[in-house]
N, C-alpha and C positions, 0 to 999 in steps of 0.2 A: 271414661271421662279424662280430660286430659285440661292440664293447670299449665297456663301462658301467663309467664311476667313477662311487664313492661316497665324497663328500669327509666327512672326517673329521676338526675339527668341520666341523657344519653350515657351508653357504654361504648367504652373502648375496643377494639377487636385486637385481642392479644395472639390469638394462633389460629389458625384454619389448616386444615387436612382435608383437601376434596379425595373424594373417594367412587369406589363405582358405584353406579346409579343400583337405586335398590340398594344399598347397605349405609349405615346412620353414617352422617359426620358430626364430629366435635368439636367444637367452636368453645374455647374459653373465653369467658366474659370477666370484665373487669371495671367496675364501675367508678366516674370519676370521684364521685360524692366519699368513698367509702371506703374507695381500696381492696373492696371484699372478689369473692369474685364468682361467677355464676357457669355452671353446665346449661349446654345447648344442644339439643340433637336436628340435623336435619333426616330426612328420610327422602330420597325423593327431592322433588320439590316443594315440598310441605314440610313447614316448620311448628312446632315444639317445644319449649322452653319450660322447667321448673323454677317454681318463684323457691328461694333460697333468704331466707330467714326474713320476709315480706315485711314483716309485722315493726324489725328492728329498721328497718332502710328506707322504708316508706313506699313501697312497693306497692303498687296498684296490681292485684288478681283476678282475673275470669277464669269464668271456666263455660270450657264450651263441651258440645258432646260431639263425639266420633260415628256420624251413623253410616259414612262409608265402611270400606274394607278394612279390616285392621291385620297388622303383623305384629306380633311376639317379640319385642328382641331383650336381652340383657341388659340392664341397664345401670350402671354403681353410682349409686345415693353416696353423696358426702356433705357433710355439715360443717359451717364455719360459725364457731362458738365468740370468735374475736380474735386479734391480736394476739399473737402465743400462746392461743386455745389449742389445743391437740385435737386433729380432727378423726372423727368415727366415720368409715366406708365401711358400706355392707350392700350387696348384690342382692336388687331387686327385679321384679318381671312386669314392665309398663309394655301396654298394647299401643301402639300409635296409627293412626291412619296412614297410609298408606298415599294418598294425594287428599288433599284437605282444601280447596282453595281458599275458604272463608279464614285460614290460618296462613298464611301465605304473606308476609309482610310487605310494608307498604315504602314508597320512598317519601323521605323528609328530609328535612331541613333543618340547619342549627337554630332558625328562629320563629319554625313554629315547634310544636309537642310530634316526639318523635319516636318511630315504631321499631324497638330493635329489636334482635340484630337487623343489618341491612338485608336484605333479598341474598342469595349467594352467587356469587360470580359465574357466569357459564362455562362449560368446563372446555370448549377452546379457546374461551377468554384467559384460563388462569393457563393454559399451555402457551398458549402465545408469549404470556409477559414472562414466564419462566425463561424462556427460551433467550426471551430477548437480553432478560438481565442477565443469563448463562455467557451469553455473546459477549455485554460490555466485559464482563470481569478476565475472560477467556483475552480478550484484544487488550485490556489493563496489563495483563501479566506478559502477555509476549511485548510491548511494547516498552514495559521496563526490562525487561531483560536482553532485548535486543538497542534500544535507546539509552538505555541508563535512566536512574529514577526519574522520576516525573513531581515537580514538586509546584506550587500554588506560589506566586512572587508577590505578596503584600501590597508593593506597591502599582506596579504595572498590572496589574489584576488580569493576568494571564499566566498561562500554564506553561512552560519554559524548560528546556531540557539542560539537566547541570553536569552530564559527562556526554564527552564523544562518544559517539556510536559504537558500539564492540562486534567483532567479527562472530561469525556463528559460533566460529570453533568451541569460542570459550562463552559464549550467553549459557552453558548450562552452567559452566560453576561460574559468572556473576552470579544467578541466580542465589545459588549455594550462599556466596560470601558479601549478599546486600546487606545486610545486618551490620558485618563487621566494618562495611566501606561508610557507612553511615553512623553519625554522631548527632545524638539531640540539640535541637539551637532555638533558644524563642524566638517566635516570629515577630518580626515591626510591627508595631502599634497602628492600629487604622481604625476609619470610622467604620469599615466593615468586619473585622475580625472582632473587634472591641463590642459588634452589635451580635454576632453571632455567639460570643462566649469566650472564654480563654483556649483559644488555640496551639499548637504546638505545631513548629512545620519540621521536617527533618532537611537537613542541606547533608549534603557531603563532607565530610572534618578538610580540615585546609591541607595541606601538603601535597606530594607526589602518590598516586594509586599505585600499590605494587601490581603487577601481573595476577593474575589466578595461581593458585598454588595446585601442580598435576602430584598427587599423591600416589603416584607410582612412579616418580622420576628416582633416581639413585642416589639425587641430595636427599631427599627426605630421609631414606632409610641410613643415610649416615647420622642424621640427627637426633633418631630415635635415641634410647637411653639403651645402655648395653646389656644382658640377659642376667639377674644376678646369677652367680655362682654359687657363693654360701648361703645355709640355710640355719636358722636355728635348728639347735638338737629338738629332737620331739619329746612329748614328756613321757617317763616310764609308764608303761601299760602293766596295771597289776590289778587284784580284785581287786573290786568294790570291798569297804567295810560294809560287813553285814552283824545280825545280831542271832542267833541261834539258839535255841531252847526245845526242851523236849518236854509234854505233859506227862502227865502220873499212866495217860492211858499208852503212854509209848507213841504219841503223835509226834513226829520233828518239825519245828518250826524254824521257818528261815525270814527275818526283818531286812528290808534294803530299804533306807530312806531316799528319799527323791523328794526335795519339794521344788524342782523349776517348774514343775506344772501342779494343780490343785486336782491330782486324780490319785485313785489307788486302784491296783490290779490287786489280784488276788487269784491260786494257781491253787490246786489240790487235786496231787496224784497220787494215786492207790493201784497198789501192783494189781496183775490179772493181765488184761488186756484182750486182746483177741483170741492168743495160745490159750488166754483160759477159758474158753467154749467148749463144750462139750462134744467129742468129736462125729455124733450121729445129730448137734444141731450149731453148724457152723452159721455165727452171723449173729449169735445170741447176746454177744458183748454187743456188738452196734446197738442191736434193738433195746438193751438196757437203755445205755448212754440218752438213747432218741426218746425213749418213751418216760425216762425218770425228771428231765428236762420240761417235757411239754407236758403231762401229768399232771402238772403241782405237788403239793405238798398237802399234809392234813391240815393246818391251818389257813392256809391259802391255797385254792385250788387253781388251776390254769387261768383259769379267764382272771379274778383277781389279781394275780399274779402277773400275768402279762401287761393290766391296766397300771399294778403298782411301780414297774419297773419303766413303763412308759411315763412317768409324770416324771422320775427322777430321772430322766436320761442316764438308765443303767440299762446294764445286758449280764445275763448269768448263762454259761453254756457248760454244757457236758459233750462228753466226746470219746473215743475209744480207739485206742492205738495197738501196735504189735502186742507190749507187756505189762500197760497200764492204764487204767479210767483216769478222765480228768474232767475236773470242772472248776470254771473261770469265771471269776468276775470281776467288774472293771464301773467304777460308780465317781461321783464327784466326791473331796474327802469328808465336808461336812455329811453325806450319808452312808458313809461306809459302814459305820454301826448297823443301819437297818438293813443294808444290801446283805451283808455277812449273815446276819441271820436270818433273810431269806434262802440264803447258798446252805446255810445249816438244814434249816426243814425238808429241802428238796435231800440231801443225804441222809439223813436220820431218820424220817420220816415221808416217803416219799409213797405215792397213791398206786400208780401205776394202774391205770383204766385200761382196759381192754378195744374203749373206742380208739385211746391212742395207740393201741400197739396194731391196731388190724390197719391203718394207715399208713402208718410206717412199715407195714409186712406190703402193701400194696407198690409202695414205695419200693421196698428193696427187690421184689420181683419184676415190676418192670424194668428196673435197671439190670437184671439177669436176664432180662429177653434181648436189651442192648449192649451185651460184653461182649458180644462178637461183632461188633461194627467196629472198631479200630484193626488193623492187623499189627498194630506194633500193642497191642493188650494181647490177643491172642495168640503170638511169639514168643513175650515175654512167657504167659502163663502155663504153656507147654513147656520151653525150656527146662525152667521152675521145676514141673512135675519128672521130665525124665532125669533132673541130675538126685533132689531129695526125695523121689516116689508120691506116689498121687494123694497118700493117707499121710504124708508128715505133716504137722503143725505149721511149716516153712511155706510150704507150695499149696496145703487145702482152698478149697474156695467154696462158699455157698451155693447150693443145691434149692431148686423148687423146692422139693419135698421137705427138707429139712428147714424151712424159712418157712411154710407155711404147716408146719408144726410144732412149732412155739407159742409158749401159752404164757401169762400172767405168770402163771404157776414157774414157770421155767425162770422168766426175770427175778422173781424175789430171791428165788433159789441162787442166784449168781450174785446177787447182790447181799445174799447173806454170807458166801463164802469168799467175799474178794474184795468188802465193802468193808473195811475194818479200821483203829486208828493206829493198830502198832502195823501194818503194813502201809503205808500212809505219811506224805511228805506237805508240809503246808508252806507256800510263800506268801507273802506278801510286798510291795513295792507301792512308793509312792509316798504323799506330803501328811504323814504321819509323825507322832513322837514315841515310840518304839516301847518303852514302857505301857502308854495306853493300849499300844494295839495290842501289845500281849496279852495285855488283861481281857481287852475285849477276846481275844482269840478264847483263851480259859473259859467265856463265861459261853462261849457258843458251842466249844468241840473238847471243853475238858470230863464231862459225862460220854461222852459218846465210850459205847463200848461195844466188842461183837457181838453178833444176835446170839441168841439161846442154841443151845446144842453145839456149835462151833469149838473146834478146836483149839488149847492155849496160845500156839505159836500159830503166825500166819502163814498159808501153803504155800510151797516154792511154784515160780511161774512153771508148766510143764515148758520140758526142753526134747526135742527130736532129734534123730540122726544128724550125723554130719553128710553134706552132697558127696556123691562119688559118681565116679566114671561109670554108664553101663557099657556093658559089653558090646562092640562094636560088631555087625554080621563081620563074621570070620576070623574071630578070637578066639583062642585057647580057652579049653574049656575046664582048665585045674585048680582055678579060684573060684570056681561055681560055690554058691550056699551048699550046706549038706538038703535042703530041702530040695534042689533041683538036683537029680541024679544022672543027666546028661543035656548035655544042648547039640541038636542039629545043626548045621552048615545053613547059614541063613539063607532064605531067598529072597526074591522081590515079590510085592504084597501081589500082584499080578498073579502069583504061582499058589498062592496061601490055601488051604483047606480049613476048613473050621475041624473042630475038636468038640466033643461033648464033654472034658474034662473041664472042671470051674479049678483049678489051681491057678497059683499066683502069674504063672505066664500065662493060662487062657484069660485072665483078666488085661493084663494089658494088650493081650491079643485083641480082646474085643473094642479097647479103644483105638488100637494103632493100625486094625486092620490086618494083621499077621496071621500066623499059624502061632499056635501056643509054643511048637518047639523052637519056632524063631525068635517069639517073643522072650523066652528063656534066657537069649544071650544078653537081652536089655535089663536083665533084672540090678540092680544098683551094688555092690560089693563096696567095702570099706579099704581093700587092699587097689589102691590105684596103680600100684608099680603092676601089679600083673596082669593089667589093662597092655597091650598089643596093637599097634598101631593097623589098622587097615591095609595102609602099606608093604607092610613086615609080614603078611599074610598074600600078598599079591593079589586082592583085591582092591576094586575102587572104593574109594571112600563114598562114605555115606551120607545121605542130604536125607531130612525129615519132613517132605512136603505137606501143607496144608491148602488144599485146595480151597480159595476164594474165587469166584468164576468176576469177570466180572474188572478184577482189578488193573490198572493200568503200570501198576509199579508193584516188586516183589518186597517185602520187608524182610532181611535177613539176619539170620543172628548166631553167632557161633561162642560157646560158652563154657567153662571146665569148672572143678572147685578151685575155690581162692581162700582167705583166710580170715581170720576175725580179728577184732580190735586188741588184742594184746600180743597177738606174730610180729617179733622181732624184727622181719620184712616189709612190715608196714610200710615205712618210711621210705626205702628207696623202690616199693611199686607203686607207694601216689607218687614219686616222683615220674615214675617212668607212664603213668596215666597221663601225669601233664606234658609227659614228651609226647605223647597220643593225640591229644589233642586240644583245641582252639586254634584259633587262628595261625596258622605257623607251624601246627602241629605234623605229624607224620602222617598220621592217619586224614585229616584234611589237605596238604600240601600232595597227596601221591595220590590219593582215590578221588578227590575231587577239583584240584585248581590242577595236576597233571594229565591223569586220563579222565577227567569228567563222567565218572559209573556214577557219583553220589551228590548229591545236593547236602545231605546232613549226615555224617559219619561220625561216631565214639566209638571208645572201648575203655575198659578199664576196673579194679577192683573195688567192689565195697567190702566192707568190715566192718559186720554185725560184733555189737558189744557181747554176744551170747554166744554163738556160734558160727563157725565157718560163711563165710559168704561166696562168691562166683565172680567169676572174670567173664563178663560181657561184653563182647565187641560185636558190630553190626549197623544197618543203616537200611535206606528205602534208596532202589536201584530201580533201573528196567532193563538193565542186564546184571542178572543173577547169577550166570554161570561166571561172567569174566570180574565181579566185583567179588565174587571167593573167595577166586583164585588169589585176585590181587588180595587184599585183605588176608587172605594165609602167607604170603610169600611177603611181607610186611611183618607179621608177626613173627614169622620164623628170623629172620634177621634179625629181629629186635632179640629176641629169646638167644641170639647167637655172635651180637656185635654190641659192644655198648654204645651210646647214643655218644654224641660229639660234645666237647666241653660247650658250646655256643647253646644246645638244646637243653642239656643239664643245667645251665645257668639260666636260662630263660624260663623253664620248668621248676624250678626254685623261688624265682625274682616274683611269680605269679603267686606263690599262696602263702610266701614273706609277706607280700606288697598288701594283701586280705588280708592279714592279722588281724589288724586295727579294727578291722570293723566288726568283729566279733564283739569289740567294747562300746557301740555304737549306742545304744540302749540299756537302760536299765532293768529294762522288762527283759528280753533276752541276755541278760545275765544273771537275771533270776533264775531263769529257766532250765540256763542249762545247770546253773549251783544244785537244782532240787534232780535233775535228770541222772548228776554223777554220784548224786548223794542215795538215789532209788536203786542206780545198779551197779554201785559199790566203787565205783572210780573216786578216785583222790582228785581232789576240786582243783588241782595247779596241774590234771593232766594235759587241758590246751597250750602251758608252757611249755611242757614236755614234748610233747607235740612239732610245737614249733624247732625247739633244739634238737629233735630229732631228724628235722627236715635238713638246718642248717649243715648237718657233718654228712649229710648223706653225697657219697663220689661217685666216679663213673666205675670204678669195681664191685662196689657195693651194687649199684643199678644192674651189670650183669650178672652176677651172680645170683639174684635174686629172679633174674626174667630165665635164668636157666632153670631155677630149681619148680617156678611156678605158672611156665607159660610153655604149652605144649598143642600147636596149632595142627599139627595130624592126628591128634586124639582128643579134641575138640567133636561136643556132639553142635549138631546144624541144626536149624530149623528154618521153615523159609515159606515164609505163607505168600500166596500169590497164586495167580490162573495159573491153572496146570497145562492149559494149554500152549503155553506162552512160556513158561516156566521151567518146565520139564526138560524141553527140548535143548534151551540155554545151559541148564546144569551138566545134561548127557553131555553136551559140546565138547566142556572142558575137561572131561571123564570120573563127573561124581553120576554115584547110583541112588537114585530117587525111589524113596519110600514114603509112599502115602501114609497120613495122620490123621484120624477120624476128629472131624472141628468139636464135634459133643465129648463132654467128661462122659 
């Protein structure tokens, strides 16, 4: 059934949109009487109309029936209540005919009774007059711009041109500067301007027109204003005030008020982290974090939970890092009370379902079926293994087997031993008044205590070896472990025999594709001095291939131990990283904008807060052998010349000139306050930091790339076709040793 109003009086046609045949148009209606205003659909050439408040407007209704073909379409229903009434849309499903003729409207007249809308225009009729009025406006605007305005003479009731003709050159900026050439003037009074309305006519202002102004001529830029030179001083960068308390249960609390905005964050880390997984079920911290989050709570279980935090426009998340769990929440400030103690029950009380965890084990395995599709993850992750060994805490990585044998049982277990509040740091930030939140804090996590059976004090994060050099084929074999009793003269994995022996070198044999007694020289030692260059042995040095078939570009990487966040050298080898690279860098200005081997080249130290870290340099080539090379005879310079005052100061200027934006947020200055507060750093170390970077010279920079950069005792790794790859390394005379891709 289908409802046809016939507005009464006629309506006005406010808008039309033709459209393709077969799909509706909408025509808003506007009726004189009333102001109000009506949807219309056409279809076709059959029309449609809903009567829209009939009963208030005087609206005459029929209704007819549809017994042709009908089509489906969406249609949005809206109501007009009045005058500053707020209107209600809501999407409805109306069947319309399809061609209807008996609906078809009719033509009238102003002064008989009249059928609206009109009929609608045919659709080369509305192209034609588009077109046409496209033309006048199109020949409107070249003819003032090439004529000079066009203006209506009151009197002589003709259209009259008020400036000389302008030459091409400059009609584009007339165009630009008619505004400024033109000043408002009332127009003379007539019987016709006086009959159409109050008119405005514009004339040209009196005087002489200057020329166009060419804004690249060299007067202009004398006029410009000159560059300032002084700047105010900027204002001191120091903490935030913050506010600090510790509960009865050994929780620390850290307060940062913020109110330019009406939110609060909220940050709770508890040592653990990854290192603290158990080392036959690597992956077991993530799957806490994932599965304690989406769980719920005993009071609130998932689905409620995710409903309650949807209405507040809140979000609560857990998460798992190297050395610690965290869980974040971030609410408007009037709900922060109830967000907080939703973030309490998912900690103190959290469900942990088994449907969530077999999801999330789903989850983490197929993402282990895809860790080899990157080659720069699979370079990295080798490296990794042969500097700290395949079982360290540093280089471990999830296993099928050991991901798809984790239980429920295993989660609580880790979250009874790691989940505590005297190991445990709490922030908050945001439009807060710091006494209340504290109280609030007390009434949500000052009972918390650790689970039963648990130990008084909370366990140290586990910590692994420091990385070391392995034994290069054809190194001395007098710093060998007393568990290897000798090592063989290596050969190439081509020559290898297996071994029925499962000791420590037939183990990495079996990954790297060796003989166990080659494998032996690789095994990791603590004493790096009596690591022996390749060289010095008068062999070629050694490359660690991974065969990718397949790849169009080699990913390379060459790597040694570096040092941790407290080495006195800290300071002059991020300096000498940023001599490395970014734009202007050494390692960018020689391997890529000189001889063009790299499109994307780093190198550089990081400095783990806990232990030693590694000097990583490398990049993606397609020639592997001569991007080495280049890349070792770089490094050796560097390890052997200090860098030039011009890269020292430029290397400096870059992570002075960052300071500032360490202070950019309140949130990230919470973050790191509770980060040096978890692993024991003095919270003014970023200033330290900085002053350390300031005094650092170009003696300090050498002496430091002597004692810490050794590019011939560097292990390789180099994933890419071995087809293609191989050949390239032999070139330049490294000895290519195959690398099994599986752990």
């Amino acid at each position: 059934m289908l409802n046809r109003a016939r507005c009464s009086p006629p309506a006005m046609l406010s808008g039309l949109w033709p459209t393709h045949p077969g799909q509706p148009q909408l025509v808003l209606l506007r009726t004189l009487s009333s102001g109000r205003f009506a949807h219309c659909c056409y279809l076709c050439s059959s029309h449609a109309s809903r009567q829209l408040n009939a009963t208030s407007h005087g609206h005459e209704a029929s209704t007819r029936s549809a017994a042709t073909d009908t089509r489906t379409w969406p249609r949005r229903q809206t109501s007009y209540c009045g005058p500053g009434d707020r209107t209600s849309t809501r999407v409805k499903q109306h069947r319309y005919p399809r061609h209807s003729q008996s609906l078809r409207p009719q033509p009238t007249s102003l002064s008989a009774p009249l059928t609206w809308p009109p009929p609608p225009i045919p659709f080369p009729l509305q192209a034609a007059a588009r077109c046409a009025i496209a033309l006048m406006l199109t020949t409107s605007v070249v003819l003032t711009v090439t004529l000079g305005p066009l203006v209506n003479d009151a009197n002589a009731g003709v259209v009259m041109m008020t400036e000389p003709p302008l030459s091409s050159a400059v009609a584009a900026a007339a165009l630009g500067s008619l505004q400024q050439q033109m000043a408002p003037v009332p127009a003379a009074e007539s019987s016709a301007s006086a009959a159409d309305g109050a008119l405005t006519s514009y004339l040209p202002s009196t005087g002489p027109v200057e020329p166009p102004i060419r804004f690249t001529s060299p007067d202009i830029l004398d006029k410009l204003p000159p560059f300032p030179t002084e700047f105010p001083p900027l204002p001191e960068l120091k903490l935030p005030p913050y506010t600090t308390a510790k509960l009865r249960n050994g929780l620390r609390v850290f307060l940062l008020r913020d109110d330019e905005v009406p939110l609060v964050r909220a940050t709770l880390l508890m040592r653990g982290g990854q290192y603290g997984s158990p080392p036959d079920k690597v992956g077991v911290a993530s799957l806490t974090a994932y599965v304690q989050r989406a769980g719920g709570s005993e009071a609130h279980p998932a689905s409620s939970l995710d409903s309650r935090l949807e209405e507040l426009a809140a979000s609560i998340e857990f998460g798992a890092g190297p050395q610690a769990l965290s869980a974040e929440l971030q609410c408007l400030a009037e709900d922060a009370e109830e967000v907080m103690g939703l973030m309490a029950e998912l900690v103190r009380t959290p469900v942990m379902p088994a449907d969530k965890l077999a999801l999330y084990q789903a989850q983490v395995l197929n993402a282990l079926e895809h860790q080899n599709d990157s080659p720069a993850a699979i370079g990295r992750r080798k490296i990794t293994k042969l500097l700290y060994g395949a079982d360290s805490i540093y280089a471990r990585t999830p296993t099928q087997e050991g991901v798809s044998s984790i239980s429920p049982n295993d989660l609580r277990s880790y979250i009874a031993r790691w989940e505590r509040p005297d190991g445990a740091v709490l922030g908050v930030v945001g439009a807060f008044e710091p006494r209340k939140m504290l109280a609030r804090v007390e009434r949500e996590f000052g009972d918390w205590a650790p689970a039963p059976g648990q130990p008084d004090e909370p366990p140290a994060v586990p910590r692994g070896q420091p990385p070391a050099m392995p034994f290069l084929p054809g190194s001395t074999t007098t710093a060998l472990p007393p568990t290897i009793a000798a090592v063989a003269t290596a050969t190439p994995a081509t020559q290898a025999e297996p071994s029925p022996s499962r000791s420590a070198a037939n183990t990495i044999a079996a990954d790297m594709e060796l003989s166990p007694n080659t494998a032996a020289s690789f095994i990791p030692v603590t004493d790096s001095a009596a690591v022996t260059s390749s060289a010095s042995s008068g062999r070629r040095p050694a490359v660690y291939l991974v065969d990718r078939a397949g790849l169009t570009q080699a990913y390379v990487l060459t790597a040694e131990p570096g040092i941790n966040l407290s080495d006195p050298d800290l300071f002059a080898l991020d300096v000498l990283s940023g001599v490395f690279n970014s734009f202007g860098g050494q390692l960018f200005d020689k391997l890529r904008s000189r001889e063009g081997l790299a499109y994307s080249v780093s190198g550089g130290w990081d400095s783990p807060p806990d232990h030693p870290g590694l000097f990583v340099a490398g990049g993606q080539t397609s020639s592997p052998g001569e991007f080495l090379r280049s890349l070792r005879q770089l490094l050796s310079r560097a390890a052997a010349e200090a860098p030039s005052v011009q890269e020292l100061e430029a290397a400096k200027a870059e992570t002075l000139n960052s300071f500032a934006f360490n202070f950019s947020s309140t949130s990230n200055q919470l973050q790191r306050i509770l980060v040096y507060d978890l692993l024991g750093l003095p919270q003014n170390f970023l200033f330290q930091y900085v002053q350390g970077i300031e005094r650092v010279e170009q003696q300090d920079v050498a002496r430091a790339a002597a004692a810490h950069l050794h590019p011939d005792r560097q292990v390789v790794v180099v994933v890419g076709d071995r087809e293609v790859t191989e050949p390239s390394l032999e070139a330049v005379g490294f000895e290519v040793y195959p690398l099994r891709l599986g752990d």
